[in-house]
N, CA, C and O atoms as CSV, one atom per row, in Angstrom:
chain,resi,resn,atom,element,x,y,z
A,1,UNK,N,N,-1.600,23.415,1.143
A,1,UNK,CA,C,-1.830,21.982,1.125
A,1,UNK,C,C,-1.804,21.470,2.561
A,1,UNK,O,O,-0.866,21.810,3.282
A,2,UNK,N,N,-2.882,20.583,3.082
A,2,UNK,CA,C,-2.424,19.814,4.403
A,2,UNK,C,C,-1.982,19.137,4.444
A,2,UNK,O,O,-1.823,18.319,3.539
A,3,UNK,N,N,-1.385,19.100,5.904
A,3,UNK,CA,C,-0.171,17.933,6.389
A,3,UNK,C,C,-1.355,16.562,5.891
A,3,UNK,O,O,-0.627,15.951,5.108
A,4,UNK,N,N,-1.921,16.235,5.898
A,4,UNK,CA,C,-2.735,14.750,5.196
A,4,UNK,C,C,-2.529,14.797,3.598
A,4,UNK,O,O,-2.181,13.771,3.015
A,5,UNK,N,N,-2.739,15.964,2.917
A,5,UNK,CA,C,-2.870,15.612,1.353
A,5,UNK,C,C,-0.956,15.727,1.361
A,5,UNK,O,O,-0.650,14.919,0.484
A,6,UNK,N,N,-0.231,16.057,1.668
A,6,UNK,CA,C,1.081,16.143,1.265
A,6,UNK,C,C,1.636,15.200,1.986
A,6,UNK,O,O,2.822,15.277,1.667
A,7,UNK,N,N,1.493,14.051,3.039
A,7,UNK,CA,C,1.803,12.663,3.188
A,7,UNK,C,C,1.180,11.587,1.695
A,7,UNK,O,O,1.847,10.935,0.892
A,8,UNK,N,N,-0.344,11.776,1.799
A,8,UNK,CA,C,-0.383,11.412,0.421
A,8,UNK,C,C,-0.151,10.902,-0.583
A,8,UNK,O,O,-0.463,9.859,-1.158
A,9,UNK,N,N,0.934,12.442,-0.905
A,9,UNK,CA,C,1.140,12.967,-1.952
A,9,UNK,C,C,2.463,12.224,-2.188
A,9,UNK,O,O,2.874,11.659,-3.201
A,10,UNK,N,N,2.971,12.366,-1.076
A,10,UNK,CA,C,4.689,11.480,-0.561
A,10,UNK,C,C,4.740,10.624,-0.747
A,10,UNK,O,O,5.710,10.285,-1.426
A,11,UNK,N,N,3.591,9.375,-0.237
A,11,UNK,CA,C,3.223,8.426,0.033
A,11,UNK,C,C,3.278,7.764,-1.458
A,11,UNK,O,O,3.991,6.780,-1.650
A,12,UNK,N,N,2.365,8.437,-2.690
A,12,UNK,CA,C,2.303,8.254,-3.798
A,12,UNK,C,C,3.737,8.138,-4.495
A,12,UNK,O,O,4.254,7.120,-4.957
A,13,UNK,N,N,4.277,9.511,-4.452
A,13,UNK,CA,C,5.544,9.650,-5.276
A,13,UNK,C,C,6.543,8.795,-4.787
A,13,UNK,O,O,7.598,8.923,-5.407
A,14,UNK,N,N,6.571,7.776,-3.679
A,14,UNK,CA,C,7.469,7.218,-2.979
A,14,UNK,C,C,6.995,6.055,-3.886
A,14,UNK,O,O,7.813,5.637,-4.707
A,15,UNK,N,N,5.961,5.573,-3.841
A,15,UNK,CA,C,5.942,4.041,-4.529
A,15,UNK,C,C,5.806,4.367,-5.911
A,15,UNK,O,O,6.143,3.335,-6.491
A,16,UNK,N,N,5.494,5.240,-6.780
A,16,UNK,CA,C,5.835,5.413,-7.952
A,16,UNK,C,C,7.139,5.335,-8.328
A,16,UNK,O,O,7.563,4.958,-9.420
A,17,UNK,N,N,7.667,5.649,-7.527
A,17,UNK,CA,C,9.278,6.042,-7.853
A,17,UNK,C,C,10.367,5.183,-6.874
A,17,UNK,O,O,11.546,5.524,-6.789
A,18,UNK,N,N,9.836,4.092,-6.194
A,18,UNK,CA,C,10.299,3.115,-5.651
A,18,UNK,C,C,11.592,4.136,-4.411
A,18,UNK,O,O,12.767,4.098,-4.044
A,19,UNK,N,N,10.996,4.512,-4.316
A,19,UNK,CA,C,12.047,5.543,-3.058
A,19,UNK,C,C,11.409,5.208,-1.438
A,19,UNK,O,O,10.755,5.913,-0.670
A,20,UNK,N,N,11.786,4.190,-1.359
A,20,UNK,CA,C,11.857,3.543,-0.207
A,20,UNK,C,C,12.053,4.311,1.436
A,20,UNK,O,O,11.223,4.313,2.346
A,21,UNK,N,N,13.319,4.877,1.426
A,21,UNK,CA,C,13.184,5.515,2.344
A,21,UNK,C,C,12.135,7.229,2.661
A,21,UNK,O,O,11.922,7.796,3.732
A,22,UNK,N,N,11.723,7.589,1.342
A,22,UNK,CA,C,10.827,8.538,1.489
A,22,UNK,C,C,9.537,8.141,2.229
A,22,UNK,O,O,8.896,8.743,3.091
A,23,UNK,N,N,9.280,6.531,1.427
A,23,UNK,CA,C,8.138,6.156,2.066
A,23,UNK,C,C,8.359,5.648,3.904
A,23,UNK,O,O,7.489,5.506,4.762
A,24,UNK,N,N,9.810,5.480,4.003
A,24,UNK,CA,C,10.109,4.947,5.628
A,24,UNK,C,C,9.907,6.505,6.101
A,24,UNK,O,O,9.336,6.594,7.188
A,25,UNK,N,N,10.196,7.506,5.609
A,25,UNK,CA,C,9.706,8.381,6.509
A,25,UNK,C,C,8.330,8.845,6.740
A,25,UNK,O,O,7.941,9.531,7.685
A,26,UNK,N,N,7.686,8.411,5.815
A,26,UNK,CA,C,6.388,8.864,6.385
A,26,UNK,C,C,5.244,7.580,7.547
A,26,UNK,O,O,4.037,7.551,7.785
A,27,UNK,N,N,6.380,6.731,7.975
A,27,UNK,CA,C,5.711,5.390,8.858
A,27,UNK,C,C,6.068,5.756,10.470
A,27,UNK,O,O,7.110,6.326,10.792
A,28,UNK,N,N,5.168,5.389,11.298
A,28,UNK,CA,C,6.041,5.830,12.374
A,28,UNK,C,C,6.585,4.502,12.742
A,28,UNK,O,O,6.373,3.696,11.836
A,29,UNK,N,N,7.117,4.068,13.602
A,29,UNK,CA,C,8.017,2.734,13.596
A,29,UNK,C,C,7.733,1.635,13.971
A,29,UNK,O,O,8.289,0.618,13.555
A,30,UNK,N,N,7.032,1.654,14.623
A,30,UNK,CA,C,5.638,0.596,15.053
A,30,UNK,C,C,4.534,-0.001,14.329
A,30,UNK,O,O,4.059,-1.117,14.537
A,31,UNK,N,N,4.033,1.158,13.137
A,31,UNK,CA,C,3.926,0.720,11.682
A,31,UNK,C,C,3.538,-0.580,11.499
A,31,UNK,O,O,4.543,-1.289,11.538
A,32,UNK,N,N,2.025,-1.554,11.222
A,32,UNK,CA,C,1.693,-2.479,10.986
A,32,UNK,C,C,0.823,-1.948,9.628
A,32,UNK,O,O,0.346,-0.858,9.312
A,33,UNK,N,N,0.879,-3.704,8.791
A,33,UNK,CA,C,0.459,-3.214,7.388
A,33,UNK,C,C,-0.898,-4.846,7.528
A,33,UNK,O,O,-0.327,-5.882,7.868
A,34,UNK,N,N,-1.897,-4.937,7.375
A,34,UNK,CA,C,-2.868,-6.305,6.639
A,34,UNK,C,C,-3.428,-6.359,5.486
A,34,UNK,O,O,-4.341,-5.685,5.007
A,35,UNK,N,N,-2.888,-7.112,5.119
A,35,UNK,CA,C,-3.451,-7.527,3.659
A,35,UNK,C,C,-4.210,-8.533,3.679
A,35,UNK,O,O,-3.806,-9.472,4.364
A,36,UNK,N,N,-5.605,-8.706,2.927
A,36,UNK,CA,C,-6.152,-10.057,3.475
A,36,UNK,C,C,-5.936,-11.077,1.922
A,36,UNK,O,O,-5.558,-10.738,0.801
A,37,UNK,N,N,-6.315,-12.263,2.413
A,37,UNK,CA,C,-5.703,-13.067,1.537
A,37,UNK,C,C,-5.317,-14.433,1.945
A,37,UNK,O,O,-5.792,-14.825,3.011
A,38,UNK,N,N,-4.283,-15.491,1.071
A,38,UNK,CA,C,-3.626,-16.122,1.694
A,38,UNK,C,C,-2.741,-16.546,0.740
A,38,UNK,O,O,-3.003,-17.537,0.058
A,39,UNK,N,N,-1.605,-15.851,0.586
A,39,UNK,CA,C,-0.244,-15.701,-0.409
A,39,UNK,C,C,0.802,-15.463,-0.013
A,39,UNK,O,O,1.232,-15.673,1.122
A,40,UNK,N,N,1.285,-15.040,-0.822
A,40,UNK,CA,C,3.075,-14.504,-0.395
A,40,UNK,C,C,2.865,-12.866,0.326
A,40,UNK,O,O,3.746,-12.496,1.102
A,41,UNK,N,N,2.319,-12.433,0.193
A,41,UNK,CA,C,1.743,-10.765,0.648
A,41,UNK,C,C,1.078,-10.687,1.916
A,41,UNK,O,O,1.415,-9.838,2.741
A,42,UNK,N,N,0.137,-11.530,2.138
A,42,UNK,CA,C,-0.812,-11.543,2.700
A,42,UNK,C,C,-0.700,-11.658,4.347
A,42,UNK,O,O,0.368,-12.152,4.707
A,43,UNK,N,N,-1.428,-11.364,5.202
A,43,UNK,CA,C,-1.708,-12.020,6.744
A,43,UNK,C,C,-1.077,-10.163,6.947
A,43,UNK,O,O,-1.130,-9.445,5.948
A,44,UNK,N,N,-0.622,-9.682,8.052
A,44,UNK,CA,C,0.090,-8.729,8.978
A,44,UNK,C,C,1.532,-8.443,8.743
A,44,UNK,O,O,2.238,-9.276,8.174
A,45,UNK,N,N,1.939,-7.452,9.102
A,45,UNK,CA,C,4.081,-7.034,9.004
A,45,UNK,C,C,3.595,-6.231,10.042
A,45,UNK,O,O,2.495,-5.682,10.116
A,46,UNK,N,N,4.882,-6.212,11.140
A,46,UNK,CA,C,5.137,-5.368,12.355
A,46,UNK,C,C,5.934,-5.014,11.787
A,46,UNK,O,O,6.614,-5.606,10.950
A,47,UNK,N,N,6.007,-3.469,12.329
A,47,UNK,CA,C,7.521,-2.729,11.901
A,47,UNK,C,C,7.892,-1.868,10.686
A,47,UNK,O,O,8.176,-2.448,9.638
A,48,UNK,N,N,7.912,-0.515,10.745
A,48,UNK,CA,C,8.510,0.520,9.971
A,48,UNK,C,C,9.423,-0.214,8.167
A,48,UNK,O,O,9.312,0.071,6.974
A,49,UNK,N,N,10.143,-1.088,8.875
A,49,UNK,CA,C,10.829,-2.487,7.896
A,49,UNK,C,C,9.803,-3.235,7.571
A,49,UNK,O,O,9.278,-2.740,6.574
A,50,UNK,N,N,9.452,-3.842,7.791
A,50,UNK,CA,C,8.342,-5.074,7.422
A,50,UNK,C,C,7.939,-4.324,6.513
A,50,UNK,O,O,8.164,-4.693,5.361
A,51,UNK,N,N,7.205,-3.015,6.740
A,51,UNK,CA,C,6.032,-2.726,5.599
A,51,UNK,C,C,6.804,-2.122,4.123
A,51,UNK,O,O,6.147,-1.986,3.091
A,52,UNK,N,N,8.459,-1.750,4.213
A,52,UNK,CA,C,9.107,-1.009,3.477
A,52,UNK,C,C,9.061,-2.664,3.001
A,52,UNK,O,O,8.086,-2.825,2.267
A,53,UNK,N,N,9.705,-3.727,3.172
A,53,UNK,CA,C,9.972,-5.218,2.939
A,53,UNK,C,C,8.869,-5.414,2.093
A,53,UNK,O,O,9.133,-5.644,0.912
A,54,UNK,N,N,7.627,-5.371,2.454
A,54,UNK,CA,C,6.355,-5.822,1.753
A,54,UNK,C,C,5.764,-4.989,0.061
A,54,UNK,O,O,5.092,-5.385,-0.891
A,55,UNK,N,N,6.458,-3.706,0.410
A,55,UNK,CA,C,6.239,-2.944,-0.250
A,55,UNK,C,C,6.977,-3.216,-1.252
A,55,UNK,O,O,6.263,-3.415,-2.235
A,56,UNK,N,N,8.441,-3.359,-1.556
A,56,UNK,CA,C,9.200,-3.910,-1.835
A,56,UNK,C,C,8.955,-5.516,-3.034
A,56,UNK,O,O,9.124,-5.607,-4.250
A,57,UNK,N,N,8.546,-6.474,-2.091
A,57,UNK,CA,C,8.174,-7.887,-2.488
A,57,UNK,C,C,7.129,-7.081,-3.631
A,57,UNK,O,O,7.568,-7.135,-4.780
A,58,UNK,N,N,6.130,-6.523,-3.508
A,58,UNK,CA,C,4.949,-6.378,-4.517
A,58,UNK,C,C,5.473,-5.590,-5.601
A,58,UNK,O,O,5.169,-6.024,-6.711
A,59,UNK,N,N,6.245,-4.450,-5.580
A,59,UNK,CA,C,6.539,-3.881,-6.841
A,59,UNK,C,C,7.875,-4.953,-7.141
A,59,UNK,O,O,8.474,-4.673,-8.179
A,60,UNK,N,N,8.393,-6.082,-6.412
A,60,UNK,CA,C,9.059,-6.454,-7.716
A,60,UNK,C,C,8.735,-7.279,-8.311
A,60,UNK,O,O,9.624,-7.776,-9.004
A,61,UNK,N,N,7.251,-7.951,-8.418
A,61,UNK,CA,C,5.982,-8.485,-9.025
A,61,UNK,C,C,5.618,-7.794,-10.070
A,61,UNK,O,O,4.527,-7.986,-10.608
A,62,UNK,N,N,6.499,-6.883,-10.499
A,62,UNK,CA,C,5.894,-5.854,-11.744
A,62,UNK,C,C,4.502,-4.845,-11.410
A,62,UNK,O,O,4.336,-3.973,-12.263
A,63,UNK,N,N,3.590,-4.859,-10.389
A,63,UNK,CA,C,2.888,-4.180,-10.260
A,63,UNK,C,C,3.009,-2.538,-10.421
A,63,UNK,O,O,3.770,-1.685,-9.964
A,64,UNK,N,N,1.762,-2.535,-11.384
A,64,UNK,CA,C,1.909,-0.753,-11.972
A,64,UNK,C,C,0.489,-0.438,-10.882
A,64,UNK,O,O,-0.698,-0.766,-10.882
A,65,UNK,N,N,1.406,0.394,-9.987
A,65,UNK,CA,C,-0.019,1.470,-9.117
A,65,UNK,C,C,-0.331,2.731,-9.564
A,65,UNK,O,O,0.343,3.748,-9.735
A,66,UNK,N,N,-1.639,2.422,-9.738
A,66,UNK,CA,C,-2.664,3.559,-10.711
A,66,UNK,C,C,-3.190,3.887,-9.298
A,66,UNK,O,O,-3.629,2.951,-8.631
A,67,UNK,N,N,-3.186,5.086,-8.804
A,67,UNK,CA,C,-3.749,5.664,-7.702
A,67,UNK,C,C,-5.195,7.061,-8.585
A,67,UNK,O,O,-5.082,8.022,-9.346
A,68,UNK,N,N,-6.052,6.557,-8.077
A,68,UNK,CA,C,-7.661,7.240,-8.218
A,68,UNK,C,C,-7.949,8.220,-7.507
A,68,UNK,O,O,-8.450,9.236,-7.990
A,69,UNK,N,N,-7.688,8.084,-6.275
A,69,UNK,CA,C,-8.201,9.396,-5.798
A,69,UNK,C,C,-7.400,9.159,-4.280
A,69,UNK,O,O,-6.613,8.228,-4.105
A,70,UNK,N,N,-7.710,10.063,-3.334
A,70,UNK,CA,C,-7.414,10.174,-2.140
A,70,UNK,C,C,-8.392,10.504,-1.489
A,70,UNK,O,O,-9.163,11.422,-1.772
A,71,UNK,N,N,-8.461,9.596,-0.315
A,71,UNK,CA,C,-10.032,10.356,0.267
A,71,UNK,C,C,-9.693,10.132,2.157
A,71,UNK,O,O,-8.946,9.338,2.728
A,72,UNK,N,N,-10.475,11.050,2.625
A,72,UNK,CA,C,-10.163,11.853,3.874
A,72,UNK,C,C,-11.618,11.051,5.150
A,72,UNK,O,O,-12.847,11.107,5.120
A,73,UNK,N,N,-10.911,10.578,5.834
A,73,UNK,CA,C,-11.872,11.175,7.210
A,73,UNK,C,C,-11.554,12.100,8.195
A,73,UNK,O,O,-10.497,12.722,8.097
A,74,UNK,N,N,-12.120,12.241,8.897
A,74,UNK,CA,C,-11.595,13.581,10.219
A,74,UNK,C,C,-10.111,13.223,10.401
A,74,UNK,O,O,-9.266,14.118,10.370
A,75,UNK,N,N,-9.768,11.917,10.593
A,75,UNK,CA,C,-8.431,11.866,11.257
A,75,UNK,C,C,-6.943,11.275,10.200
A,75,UNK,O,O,-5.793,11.713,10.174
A,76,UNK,N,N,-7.649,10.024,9.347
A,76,UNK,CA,C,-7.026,9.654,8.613
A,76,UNK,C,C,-7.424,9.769,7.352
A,76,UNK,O,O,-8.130,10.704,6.975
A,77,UNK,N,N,-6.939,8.676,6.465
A,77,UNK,CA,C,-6.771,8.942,4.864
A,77,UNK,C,C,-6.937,7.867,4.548
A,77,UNK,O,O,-6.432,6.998,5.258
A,78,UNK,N,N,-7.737,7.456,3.316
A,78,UNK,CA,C,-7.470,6.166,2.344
A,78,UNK,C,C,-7.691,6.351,1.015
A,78,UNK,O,O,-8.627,6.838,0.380
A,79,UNK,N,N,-6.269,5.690,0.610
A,79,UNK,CA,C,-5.996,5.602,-0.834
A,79,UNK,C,C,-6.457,4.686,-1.644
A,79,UNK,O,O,-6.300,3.485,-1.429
A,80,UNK,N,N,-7.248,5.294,-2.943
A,80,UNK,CA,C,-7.980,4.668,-3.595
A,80,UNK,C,C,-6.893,4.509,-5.262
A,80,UNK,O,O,-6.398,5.366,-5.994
A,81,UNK,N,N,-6.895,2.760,-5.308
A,81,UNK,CA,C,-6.045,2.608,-6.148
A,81,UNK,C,C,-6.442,1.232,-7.141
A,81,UNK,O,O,-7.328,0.449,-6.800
A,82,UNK,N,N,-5.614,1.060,-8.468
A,82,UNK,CA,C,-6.060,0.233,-8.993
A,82,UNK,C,C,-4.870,-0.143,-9.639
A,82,UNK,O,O,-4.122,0.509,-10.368
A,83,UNK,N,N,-4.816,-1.481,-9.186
A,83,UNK,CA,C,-3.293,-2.122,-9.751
A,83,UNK,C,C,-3.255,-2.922,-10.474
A,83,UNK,O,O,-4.252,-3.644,-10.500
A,84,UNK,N,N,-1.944,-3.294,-11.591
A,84,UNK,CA,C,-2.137,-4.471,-12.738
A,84,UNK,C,C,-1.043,-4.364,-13.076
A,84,UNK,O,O,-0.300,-3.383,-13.106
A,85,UNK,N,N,-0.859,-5.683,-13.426
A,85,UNK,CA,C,0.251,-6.152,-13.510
A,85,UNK,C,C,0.031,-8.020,-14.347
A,85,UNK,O,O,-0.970,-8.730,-14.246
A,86,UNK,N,N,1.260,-8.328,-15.063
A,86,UNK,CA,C,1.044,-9.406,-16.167
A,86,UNK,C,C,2.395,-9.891,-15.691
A,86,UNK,O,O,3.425,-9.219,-15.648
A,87,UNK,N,N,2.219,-11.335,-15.290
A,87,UNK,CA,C,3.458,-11.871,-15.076
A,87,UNK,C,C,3.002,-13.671,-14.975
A,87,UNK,O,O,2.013,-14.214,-14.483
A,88,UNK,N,N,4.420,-14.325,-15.796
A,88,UNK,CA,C,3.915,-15.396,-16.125
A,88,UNK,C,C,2.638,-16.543,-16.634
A,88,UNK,O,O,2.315,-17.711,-16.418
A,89,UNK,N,N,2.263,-15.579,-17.295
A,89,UNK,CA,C,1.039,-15.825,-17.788
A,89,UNK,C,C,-0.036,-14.949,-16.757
A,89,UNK,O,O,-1.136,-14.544,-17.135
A,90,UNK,N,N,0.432,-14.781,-15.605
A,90,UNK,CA,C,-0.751,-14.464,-14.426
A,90,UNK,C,C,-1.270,-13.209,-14.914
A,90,UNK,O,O,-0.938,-12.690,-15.980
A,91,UNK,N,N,-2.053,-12.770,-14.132
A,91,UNK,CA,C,-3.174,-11.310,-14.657
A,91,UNK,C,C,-3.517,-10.625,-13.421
A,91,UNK,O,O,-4.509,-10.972,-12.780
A,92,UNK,N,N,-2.729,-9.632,-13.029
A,92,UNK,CA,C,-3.680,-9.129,-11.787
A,92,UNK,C,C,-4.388,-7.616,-12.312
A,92,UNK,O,O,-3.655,-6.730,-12.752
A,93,UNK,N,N,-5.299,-7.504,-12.251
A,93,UNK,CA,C,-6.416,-6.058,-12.212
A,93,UNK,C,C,-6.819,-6.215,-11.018
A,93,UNK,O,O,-6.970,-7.426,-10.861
A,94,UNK,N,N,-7.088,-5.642,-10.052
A,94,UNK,CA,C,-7.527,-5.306,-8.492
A,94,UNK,C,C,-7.937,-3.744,-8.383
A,94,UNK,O,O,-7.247,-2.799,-8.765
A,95,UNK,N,N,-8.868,-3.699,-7.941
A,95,UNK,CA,C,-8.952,-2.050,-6.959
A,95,UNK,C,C,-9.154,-2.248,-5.696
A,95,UNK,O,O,-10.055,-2.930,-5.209
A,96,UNK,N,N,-8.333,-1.665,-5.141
A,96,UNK,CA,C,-8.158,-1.307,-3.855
A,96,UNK,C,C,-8.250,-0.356,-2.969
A,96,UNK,O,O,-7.992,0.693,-3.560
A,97,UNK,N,N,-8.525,-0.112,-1.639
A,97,UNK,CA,C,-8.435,0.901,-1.030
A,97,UNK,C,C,-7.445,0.750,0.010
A,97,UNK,O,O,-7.725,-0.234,0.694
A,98,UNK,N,N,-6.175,1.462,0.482
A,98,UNK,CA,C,-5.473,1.456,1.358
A,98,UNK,C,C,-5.694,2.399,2.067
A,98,UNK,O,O,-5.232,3.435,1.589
A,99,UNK,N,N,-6.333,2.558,3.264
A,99,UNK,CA,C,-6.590,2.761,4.740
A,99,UNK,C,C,-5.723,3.258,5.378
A,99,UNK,O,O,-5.653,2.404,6.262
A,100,UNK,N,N,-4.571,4.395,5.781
A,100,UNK,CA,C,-3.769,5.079,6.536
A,100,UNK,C,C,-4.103,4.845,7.575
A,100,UNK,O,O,-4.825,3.872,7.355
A,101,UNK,N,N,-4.141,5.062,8.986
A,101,UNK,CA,C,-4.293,5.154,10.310
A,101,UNK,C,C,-3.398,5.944,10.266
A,101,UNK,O,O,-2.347,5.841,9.635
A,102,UNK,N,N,-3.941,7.247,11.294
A,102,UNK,CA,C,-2.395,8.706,11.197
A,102,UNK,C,C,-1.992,8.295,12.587
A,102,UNK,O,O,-2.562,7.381,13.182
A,103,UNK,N,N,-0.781,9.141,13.200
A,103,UNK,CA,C,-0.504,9.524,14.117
A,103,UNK,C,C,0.072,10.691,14.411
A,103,UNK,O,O,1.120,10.570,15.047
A,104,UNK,N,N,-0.253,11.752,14.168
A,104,UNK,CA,C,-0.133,13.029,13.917
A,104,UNK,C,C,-0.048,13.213,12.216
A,104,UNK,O,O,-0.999,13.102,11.444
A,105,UNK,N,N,1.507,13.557,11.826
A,105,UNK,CA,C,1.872,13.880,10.495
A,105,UNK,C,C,2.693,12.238,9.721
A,105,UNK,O,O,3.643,12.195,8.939
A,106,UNK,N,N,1.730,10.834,10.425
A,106,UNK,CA,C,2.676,10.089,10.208
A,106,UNK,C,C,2.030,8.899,9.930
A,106,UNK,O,O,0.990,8.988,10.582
A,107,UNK,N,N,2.024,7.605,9.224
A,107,UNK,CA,C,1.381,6.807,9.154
A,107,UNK,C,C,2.024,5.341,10.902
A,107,UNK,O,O,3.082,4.813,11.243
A,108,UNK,N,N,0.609,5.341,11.398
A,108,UNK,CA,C,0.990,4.421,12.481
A,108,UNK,C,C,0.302,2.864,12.346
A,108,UNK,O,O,0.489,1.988,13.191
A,109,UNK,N,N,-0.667,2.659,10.918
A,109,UNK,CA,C,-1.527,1.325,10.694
A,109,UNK,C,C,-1.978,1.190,9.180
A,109,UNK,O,O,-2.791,2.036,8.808
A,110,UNK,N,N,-1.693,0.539,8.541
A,110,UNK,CA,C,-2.536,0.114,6.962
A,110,UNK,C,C,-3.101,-0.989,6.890
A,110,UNK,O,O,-2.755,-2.161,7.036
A,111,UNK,N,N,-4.372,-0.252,6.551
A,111,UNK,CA,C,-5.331,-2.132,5.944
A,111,UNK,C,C,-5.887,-1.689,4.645
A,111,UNK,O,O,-6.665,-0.759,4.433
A,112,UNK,N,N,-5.148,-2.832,3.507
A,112,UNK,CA,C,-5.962,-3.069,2.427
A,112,UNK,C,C,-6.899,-3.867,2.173
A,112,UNK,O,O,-6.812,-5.079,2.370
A,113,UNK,N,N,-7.789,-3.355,1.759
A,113,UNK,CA,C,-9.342,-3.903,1.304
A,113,UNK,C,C,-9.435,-4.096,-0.209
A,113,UNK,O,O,-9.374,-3.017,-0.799
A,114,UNK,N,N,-9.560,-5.113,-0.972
A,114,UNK,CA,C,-9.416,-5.529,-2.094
A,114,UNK,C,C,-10.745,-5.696,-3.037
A,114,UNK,O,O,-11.868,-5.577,-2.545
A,115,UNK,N,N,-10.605,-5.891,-3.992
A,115,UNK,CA,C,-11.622,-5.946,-5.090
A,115,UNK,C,C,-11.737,-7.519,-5.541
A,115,UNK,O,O,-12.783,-7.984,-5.995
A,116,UNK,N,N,-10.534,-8.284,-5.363
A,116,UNK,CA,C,-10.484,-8.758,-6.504
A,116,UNK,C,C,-9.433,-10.583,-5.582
A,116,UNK,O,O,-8.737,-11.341,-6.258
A,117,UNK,N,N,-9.684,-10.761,-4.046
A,117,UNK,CA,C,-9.131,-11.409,-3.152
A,117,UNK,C,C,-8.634,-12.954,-4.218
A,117,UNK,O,O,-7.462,-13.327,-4.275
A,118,UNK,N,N,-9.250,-13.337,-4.623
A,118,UNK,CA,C,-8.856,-14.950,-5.338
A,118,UNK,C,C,-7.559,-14.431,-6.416
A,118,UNK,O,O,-6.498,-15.039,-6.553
A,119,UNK,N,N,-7.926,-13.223,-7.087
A,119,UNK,CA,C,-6.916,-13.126,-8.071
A,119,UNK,C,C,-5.894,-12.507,-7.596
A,119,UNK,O,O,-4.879,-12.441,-8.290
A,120,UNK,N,N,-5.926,-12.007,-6.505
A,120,UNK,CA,C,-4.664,-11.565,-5.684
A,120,UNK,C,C,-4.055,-13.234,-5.430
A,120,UNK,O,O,-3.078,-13.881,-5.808
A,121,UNK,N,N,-4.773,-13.374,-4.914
A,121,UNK,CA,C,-4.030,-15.401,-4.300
A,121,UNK,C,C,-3.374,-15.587,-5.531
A,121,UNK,O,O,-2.149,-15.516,-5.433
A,122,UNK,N,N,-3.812,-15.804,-6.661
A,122,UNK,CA,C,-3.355,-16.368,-7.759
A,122,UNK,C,C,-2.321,-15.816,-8.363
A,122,UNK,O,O,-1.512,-16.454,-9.036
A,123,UNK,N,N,-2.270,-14.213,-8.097
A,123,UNK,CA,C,-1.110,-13.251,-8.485
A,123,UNK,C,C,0.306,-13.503,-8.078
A,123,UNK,O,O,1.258,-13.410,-8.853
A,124,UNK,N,N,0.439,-14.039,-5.999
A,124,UNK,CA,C,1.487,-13.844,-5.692
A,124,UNK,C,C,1.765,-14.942,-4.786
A,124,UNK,O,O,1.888,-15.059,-3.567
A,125,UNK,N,N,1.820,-15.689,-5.771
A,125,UNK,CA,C,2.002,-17.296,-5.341
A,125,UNK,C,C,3.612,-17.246,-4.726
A,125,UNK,O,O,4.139,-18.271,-4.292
């Protein structure tokens, strides 16, 4: 397995399983996350923390991450995912792609690209 599919793989089993610091180890510390939007989620996080923080705020929104596939360029990785979640009447279905930026064996940048931007707004008021 490569050092890319077994970050991944980490990466996955860390937010499935809400194991926080598994996922702090695979960030390097400098670690910036963008989400676009304009909500409680949304805009930039600096910091190894920030993005564990953010990560955090969204699964305790009830969000169930259905991860699709994993897909590769020469250097980095982006995760192809589809999330949903039912809360207070609200409805989120979204697919997404989350964007790694590596730095060796390590994540150093994330940008999510969304499917579904208004119903995200509306999700995480």
């Amino acid at each position: 397995m490569s050092d890319r599919t077994t970050l991944a793989e980490n990466f996955r089993i860390g937010l499935r399983s809400a194991d926080w610091s598994l996922i702090r180890s695979l960030l390097t510390e400098d670690c910036h996350w963008t989400l676009p939007g304009d909500n409680r989620i949304s805009g930039q996080v600096h910091g190894a923390d920030a993005v564990i923080e953010r990560l955090r705020l969204i699964a305790g929104y009830g969000v169930h991450f259905d991860f699709q596939r994993v897909l590769f360029s020469r250097d980095n990785l982006a995760l192809s995912l589809h999330n949903t979640a039912e809360r207070d009447g609200r409805v989120l279905d979204e697919y997404l792609a989350t964007v790694c930026f590596l730095d060796g064996n390590r994540i150093r940048a994330i940008e999510t690209y969304l499917s579904d931007v208004p119903g995200m707004n509306a999700f995480f008021v």
